[in-house]
LOKE-780114 format. One record per residue: residue number from 1; residue in one letter; z, y, x negated of N, C-alpha, C, O in turn. Coordinates in Angstrom, 2 decimals. Layout:
<rs>
R | i | aa | n.z | n.y | n.x | ca.z | ca.y | ca.x | c.z | c.y | c.x | o.z | o.y | o.x
R | NUM | a | Z | Y | X | Z | Y | X | Z | Y | X | Z | Y | X
...
</rs>
This chain:
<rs>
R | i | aa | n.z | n.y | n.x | ca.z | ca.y | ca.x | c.z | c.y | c.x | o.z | o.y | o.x
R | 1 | x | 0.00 | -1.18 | -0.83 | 0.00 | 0.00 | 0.00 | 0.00 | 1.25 | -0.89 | 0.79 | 1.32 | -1.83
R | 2 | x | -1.00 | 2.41 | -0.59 | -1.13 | 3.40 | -1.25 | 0.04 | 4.41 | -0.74 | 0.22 | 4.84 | 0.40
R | 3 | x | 0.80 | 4.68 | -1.92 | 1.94 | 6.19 | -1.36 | 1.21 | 7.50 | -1.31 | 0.13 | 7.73 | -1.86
R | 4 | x | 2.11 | 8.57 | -0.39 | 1.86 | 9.90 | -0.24 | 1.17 | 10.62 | -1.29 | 0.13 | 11.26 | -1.14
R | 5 | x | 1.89 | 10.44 | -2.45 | 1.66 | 11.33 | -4.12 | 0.41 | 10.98 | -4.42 | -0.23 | 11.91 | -4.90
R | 6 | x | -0.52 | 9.39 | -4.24 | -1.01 | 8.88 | -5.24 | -2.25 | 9.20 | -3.99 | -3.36 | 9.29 | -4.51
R | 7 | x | -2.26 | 9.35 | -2.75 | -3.26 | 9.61 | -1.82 | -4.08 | 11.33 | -1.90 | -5.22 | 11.80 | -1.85
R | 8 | x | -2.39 | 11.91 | -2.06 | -2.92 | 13.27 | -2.42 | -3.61 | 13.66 | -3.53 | -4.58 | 14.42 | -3.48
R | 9 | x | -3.09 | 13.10 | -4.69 | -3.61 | 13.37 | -6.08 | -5.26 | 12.56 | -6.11 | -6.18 | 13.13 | -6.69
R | 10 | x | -5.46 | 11.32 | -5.48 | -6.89 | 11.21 | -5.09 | -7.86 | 12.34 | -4.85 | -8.79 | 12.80 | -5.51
R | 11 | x | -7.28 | 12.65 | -3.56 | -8.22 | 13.68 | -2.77 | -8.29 | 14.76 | -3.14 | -9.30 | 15.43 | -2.95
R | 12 | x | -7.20 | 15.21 | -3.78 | -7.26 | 16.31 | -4.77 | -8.41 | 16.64 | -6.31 | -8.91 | 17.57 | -6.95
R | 13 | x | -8.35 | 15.12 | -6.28 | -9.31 | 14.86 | -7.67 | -10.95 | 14.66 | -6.90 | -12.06 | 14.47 | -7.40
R | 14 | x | -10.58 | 14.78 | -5.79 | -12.24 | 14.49 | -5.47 | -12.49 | 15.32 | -4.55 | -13.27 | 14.92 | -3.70
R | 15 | x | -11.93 | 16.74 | -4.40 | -12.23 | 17.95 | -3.68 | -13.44 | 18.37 | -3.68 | -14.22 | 18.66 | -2.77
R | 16 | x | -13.53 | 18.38 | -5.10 | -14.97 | 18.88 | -5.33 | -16.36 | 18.55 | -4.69 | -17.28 | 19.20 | -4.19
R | 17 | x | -16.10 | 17.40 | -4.90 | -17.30 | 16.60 | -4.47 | -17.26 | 15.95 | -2.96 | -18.20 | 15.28 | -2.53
R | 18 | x | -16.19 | 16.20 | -2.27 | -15.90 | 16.37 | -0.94 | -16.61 | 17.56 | -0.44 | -17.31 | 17.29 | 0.54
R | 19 | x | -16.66 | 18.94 | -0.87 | -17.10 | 20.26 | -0.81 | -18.53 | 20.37 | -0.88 | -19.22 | 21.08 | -0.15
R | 20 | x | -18.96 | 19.54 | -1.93 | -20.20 | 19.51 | -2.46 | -20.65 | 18.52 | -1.11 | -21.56 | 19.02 | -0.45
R | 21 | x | -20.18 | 17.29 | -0.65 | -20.90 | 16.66 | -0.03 | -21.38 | 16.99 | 1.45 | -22.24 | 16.46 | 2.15
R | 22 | x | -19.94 | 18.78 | 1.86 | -20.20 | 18.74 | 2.84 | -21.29 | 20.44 | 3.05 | -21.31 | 21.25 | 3.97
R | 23 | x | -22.07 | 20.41 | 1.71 | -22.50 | 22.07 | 1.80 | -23.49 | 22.33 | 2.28 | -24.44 | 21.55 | 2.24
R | 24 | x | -23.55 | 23.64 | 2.93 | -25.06 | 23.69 | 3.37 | -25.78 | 24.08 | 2.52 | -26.83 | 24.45 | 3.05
R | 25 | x | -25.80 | 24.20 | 1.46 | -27.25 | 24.11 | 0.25 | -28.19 | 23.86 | 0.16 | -28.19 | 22.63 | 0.08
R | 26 | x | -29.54 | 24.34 | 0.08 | -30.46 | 23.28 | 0.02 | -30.27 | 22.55 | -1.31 | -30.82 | 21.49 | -1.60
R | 27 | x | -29.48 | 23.22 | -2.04 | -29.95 | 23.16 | -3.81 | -29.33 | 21.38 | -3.60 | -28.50 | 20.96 | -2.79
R | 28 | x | -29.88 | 20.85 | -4.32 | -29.93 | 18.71 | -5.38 | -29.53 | 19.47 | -6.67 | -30.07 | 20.43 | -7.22
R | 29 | x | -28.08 | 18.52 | -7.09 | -27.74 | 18.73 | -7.86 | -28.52 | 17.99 | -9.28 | -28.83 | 18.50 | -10.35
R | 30 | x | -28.66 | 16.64 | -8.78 | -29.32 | 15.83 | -9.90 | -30.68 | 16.34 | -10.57 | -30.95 | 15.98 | -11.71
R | 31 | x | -31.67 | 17.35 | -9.72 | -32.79 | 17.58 | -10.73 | -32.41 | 18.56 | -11.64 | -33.15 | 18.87 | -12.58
R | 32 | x | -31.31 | 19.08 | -11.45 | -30.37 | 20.29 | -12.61 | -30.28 | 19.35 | -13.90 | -30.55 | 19.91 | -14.96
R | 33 | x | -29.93 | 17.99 | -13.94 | -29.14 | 17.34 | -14.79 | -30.24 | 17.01 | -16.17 | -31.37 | 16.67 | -15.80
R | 34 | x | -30.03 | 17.07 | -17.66 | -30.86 | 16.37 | -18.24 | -32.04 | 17.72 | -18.78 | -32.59 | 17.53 | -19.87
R | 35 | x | -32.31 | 18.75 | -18.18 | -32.94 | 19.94 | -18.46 | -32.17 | 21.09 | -18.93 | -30.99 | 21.41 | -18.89
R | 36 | x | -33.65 | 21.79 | -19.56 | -33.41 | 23.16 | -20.27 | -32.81 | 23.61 | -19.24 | -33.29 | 23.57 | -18.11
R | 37 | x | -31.24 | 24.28 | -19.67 | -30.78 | 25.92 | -18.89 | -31.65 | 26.64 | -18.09 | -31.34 | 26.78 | -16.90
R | 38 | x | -33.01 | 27.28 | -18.65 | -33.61 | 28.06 | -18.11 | -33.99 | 27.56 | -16.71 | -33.96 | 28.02 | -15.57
R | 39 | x | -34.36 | 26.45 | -17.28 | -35.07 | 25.80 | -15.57 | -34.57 | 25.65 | -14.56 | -34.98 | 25.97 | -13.45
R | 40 | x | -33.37 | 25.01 | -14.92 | -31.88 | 24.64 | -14.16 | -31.54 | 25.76 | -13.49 | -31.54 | 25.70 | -12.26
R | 41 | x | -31.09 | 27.34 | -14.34 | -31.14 | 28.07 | -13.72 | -32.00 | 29.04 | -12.65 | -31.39 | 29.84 | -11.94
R | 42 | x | -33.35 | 28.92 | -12.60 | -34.04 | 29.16 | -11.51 | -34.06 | 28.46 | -10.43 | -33.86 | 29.05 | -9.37
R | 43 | x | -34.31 | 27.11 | -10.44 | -33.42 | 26.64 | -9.53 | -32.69 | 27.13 | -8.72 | -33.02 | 27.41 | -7.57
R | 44 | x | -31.32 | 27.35 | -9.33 | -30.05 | 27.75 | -8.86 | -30.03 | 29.20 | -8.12 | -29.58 | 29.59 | -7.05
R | 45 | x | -30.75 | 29.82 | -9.23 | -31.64 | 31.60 | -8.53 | -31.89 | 31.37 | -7.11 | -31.21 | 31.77 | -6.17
R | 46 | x | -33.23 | 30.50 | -7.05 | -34.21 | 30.28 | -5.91 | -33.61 | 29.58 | -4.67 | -34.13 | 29.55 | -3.56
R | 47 | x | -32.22 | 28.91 | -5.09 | -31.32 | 28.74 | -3.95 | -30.40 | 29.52 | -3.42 | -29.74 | 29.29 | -2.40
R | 48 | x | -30.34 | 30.84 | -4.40 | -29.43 | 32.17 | -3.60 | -28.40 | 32.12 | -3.97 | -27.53 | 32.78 | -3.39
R | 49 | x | -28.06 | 31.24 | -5.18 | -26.99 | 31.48 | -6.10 | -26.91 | 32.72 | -6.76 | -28.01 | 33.14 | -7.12
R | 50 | x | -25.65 | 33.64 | -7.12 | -25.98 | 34.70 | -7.47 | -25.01 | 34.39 | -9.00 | -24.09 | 33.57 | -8.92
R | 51 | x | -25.20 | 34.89 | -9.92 | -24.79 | 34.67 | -11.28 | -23.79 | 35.50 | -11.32 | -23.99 | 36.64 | -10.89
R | 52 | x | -22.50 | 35.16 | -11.84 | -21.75 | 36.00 | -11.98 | -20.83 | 36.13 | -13.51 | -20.15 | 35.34 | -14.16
R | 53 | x | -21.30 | 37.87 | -13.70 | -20.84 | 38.25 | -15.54 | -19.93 | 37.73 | -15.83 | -19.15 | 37.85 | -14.88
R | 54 | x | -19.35 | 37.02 | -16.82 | -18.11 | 37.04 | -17.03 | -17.36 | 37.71 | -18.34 | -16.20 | 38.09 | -18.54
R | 55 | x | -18.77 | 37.68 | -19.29 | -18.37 | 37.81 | -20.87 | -17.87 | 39.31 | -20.72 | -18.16 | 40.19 | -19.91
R | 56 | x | -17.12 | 39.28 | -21.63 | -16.08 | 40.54 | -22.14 | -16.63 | 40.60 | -23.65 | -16.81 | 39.57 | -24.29
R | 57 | x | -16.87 | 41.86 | -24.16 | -16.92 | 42.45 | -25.21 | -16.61 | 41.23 | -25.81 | -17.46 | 40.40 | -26.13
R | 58 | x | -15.29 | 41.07 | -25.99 | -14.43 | 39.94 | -27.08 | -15.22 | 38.78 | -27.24 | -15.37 | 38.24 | -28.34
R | 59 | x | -15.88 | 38.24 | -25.89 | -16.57 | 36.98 | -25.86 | -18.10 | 36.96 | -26.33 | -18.69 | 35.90 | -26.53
R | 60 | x | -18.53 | 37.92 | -26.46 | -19.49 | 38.32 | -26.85 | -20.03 | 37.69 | -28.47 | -20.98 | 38.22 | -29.06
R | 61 | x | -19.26 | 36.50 | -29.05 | -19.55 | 36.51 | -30.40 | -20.17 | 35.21 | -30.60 | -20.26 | 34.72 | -29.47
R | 62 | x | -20.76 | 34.20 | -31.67 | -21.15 | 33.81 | -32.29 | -22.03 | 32.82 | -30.91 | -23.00 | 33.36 | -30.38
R | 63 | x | -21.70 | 31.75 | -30.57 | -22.93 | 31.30 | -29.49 | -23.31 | 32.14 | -28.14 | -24.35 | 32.69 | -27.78
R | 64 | x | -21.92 | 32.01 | -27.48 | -22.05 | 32.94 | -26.50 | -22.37 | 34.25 | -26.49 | -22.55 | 34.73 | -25.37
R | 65 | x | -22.50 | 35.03 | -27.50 | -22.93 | 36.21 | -27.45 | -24.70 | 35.84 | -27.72 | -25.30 | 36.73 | -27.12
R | 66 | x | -25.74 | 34.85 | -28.41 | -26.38 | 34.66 | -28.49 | -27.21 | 34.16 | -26.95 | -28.37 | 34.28 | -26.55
R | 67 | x | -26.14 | 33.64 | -26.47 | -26.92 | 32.71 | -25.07 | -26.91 | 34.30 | -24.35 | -28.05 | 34.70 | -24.09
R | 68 | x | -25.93 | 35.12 | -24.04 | -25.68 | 36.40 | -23.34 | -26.80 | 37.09 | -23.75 | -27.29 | 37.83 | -22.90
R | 69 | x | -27.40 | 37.04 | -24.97 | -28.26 | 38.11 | -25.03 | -29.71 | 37.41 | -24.50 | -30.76 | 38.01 | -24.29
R | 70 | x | -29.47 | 36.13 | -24.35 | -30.63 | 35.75 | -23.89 | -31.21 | 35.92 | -22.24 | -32.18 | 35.43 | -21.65
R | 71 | x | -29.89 | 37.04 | -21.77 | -30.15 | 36.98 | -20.47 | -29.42 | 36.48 | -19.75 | -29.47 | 36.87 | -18.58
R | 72 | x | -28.51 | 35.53 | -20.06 | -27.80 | 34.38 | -19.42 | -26.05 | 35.11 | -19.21 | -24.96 | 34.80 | -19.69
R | 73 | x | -26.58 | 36.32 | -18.15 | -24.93 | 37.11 | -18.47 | -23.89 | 35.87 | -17.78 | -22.66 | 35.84 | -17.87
R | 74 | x | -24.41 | 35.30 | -17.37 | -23.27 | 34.25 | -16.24 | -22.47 | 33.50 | -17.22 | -21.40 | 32.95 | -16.95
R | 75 | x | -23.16 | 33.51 | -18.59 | -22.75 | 32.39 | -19.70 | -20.69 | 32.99 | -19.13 | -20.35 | 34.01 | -18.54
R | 76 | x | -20.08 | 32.16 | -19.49 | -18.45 | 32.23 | -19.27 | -18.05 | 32.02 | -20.73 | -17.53 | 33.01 | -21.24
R | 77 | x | -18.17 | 31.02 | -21.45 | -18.00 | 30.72 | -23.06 | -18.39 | 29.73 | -23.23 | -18.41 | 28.84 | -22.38
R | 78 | x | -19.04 | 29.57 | -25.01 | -19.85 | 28.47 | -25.37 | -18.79 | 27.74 | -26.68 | -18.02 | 28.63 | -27.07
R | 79 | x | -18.64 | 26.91 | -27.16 | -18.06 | 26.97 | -28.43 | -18.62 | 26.83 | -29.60 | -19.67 | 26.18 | -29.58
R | 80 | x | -18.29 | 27.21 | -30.59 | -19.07 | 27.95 | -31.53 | -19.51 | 25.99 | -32.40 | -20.63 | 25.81 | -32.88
R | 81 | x | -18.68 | 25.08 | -32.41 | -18.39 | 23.60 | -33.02 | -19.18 | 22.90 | -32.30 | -19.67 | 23.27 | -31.23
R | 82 | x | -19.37 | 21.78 | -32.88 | -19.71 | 20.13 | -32.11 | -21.09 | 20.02 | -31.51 | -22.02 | 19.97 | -32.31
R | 83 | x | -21.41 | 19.96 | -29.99 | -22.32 | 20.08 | -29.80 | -22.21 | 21.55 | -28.66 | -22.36 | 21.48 | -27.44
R | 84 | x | -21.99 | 22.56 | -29.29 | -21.81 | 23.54 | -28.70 | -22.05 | 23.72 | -27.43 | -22.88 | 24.54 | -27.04
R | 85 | x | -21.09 | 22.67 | -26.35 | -21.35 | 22.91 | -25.01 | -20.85 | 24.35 | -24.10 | -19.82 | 24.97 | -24.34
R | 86 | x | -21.68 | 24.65 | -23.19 | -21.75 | 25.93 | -22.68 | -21.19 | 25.88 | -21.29 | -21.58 | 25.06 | -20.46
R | 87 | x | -20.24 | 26.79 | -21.05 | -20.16 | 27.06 | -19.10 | -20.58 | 28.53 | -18.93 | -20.32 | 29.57 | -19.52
R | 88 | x | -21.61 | 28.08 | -17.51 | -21.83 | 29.08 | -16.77 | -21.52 | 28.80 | -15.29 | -21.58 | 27.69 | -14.76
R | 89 | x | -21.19 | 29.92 | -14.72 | -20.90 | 30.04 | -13.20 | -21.62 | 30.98 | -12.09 | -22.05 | 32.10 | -12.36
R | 90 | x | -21.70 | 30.44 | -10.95 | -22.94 | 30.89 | -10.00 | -21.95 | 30.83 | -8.65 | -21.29 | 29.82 | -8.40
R | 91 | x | -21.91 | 32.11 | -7.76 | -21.30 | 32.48 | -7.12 | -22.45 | 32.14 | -5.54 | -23.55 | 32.65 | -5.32
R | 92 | x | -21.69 | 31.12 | -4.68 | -22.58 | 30.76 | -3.30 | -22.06 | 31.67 | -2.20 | -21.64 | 32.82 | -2.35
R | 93 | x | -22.16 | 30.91 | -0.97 | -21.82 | 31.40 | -0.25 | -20.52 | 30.65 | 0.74 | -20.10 | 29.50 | 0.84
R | 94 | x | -20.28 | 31.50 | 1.15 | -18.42 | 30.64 | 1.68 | -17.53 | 30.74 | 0.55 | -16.59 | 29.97 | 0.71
R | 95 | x | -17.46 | 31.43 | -0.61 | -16.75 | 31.34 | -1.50 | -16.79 | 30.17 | -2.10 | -15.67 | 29.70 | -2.29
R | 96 | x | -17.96 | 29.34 | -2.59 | -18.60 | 28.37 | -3.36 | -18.67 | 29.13 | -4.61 | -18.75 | 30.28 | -5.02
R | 97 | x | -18.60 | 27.50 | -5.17 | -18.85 | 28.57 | -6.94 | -19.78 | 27.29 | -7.73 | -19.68 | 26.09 | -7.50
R | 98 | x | -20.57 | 27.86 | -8.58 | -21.10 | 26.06 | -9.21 | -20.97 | 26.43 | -10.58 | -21.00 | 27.54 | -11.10
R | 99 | x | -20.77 | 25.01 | -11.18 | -20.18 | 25.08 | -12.29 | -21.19 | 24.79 | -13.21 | -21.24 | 23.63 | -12.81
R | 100 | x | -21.83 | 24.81 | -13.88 | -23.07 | 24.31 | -15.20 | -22.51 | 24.19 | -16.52 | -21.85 | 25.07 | -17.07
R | 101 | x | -22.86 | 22.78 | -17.14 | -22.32 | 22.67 | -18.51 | -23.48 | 22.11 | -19.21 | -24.26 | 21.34 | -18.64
R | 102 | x | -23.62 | 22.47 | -20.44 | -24.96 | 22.59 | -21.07 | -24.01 | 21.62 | -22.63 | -22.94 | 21.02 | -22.69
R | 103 | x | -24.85 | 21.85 | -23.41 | -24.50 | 20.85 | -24.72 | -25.67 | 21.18 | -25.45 | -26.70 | 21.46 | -24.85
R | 104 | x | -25.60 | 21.19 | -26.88 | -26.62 | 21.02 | -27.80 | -27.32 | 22.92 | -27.89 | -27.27 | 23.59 | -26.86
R | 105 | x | -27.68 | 23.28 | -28.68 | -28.18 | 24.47 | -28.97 | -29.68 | 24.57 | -28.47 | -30.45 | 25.43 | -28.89
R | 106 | x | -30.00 | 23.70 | -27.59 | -31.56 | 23.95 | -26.36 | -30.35 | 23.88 | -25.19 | -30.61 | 23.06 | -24.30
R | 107 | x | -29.60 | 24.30 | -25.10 | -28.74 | 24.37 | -24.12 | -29.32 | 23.40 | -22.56 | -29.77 | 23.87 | -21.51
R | 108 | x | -29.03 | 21.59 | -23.01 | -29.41 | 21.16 | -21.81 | -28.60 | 20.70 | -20.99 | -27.76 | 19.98 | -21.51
R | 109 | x | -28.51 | 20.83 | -19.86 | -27.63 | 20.70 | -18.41 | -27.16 | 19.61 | -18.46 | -27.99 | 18.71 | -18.36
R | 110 | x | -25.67 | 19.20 | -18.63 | -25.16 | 17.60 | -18.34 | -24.42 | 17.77 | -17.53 | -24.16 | 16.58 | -17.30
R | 111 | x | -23.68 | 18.42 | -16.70 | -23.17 | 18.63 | -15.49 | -23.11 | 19.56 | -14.54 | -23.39 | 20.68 | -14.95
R | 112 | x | -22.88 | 19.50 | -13.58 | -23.04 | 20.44 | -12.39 | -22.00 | 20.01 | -11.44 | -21.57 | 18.92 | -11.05
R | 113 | x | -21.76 | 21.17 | -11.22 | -20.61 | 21.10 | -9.66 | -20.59 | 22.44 | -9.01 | -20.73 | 23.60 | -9.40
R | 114 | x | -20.32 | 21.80 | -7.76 | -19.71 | 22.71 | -6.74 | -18.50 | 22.55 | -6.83 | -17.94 | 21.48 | -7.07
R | 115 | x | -17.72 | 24.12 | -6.56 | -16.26 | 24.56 | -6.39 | -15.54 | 25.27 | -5.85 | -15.84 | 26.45 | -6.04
R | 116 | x | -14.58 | 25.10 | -5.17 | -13.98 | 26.02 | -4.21 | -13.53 | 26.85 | -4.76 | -13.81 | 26.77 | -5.96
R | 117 | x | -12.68 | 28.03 | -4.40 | -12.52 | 29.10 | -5.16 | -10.85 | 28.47 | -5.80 | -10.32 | 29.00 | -6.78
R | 118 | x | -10.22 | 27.30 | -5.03 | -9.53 | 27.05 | -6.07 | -9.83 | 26.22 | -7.39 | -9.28 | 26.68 | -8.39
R | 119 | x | -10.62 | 25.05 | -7.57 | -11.34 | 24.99 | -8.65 | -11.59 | 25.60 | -9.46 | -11.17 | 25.55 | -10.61
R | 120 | x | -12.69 | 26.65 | -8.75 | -13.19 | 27.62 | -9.85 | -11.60 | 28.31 | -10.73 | -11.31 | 28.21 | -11.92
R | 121 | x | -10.91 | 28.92 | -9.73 | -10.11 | 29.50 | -11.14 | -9.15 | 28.71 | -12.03 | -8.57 | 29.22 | -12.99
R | 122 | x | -8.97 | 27.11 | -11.55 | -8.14 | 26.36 | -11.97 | -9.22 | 26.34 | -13.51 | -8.80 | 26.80 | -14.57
R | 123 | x | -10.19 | 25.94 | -13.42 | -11.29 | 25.82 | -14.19 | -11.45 | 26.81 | -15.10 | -12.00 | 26.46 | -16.14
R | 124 | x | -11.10 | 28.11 | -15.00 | -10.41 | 29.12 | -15.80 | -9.56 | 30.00 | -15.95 | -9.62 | 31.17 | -15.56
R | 125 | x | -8.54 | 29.35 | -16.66 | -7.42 | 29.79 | -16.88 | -7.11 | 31.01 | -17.72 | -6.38 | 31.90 | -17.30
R | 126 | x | -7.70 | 31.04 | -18.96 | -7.35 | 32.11 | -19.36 | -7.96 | 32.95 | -19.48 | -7.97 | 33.70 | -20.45
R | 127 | x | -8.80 | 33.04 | -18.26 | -9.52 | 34.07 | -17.57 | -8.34 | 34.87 | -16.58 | -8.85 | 35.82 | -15.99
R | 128 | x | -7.37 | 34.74 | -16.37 | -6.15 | 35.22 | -15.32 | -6.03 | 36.46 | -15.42 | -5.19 | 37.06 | -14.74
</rs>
């Protein structure tokens, strides 16, 4: 028998994609997946996602200031190490938010989500 704690913390962990399953979007997340940023992001454009700035002066430096100047003000932060994966965020409607994570310096798309507006800020924190 499943308890209270372990039912909530489920559904909690699968909000997202509860949200996502119930959106009116036209946008498919899966042809995002596996492609260049750029593409991914028109897409996301052409579904009435609206991009939203996040970088601050401060953030402005070594990848992320590079992806930012490429246009990509939505970039949130990239890390400068590893396979320099990237978040950007796209503001829907109903207070939807989608999440994009990129990898590798052709910045290509390995995840995507939809997020409620609690997500989204759980998702950044020291953005507060």
């Amino acid at each position: 028998m499943i308890n209270r704690k372990s039912l909530v913390l489920f559904i909690a962990s699968i909000s997202p994609f509860l949200l996502l399953a119930c959106s009116p979007s036209s946008l498919r997340l899966d042809p995002l997946l596996d492609v260049p940023y750029e593409q991914a992001r028109q897409l996301v454009l052409n579904d009435g996602w609206q991009p939203i700035e996040h970088a601050m002066d401060d953030d402005l430096v070594f990848v992320t200031g590079r992806v930012y100047e490429k246009g990509f003000t939505e970039v949130d932060v990239c890390s400068p190490v590893g396979d320099t994966p990237c978040k950007f965020y796209f503001k829907g409607e109903d207070r939807r938010f989608l999440e994009i994570l990129t990898k590798g310096e052709d910045l290509r798309v390995v995840s995507v989500a939809v997020l409620d507006k609690r997500a989204y800020e759980n998702a950044r924190p020291y953005r507060r």
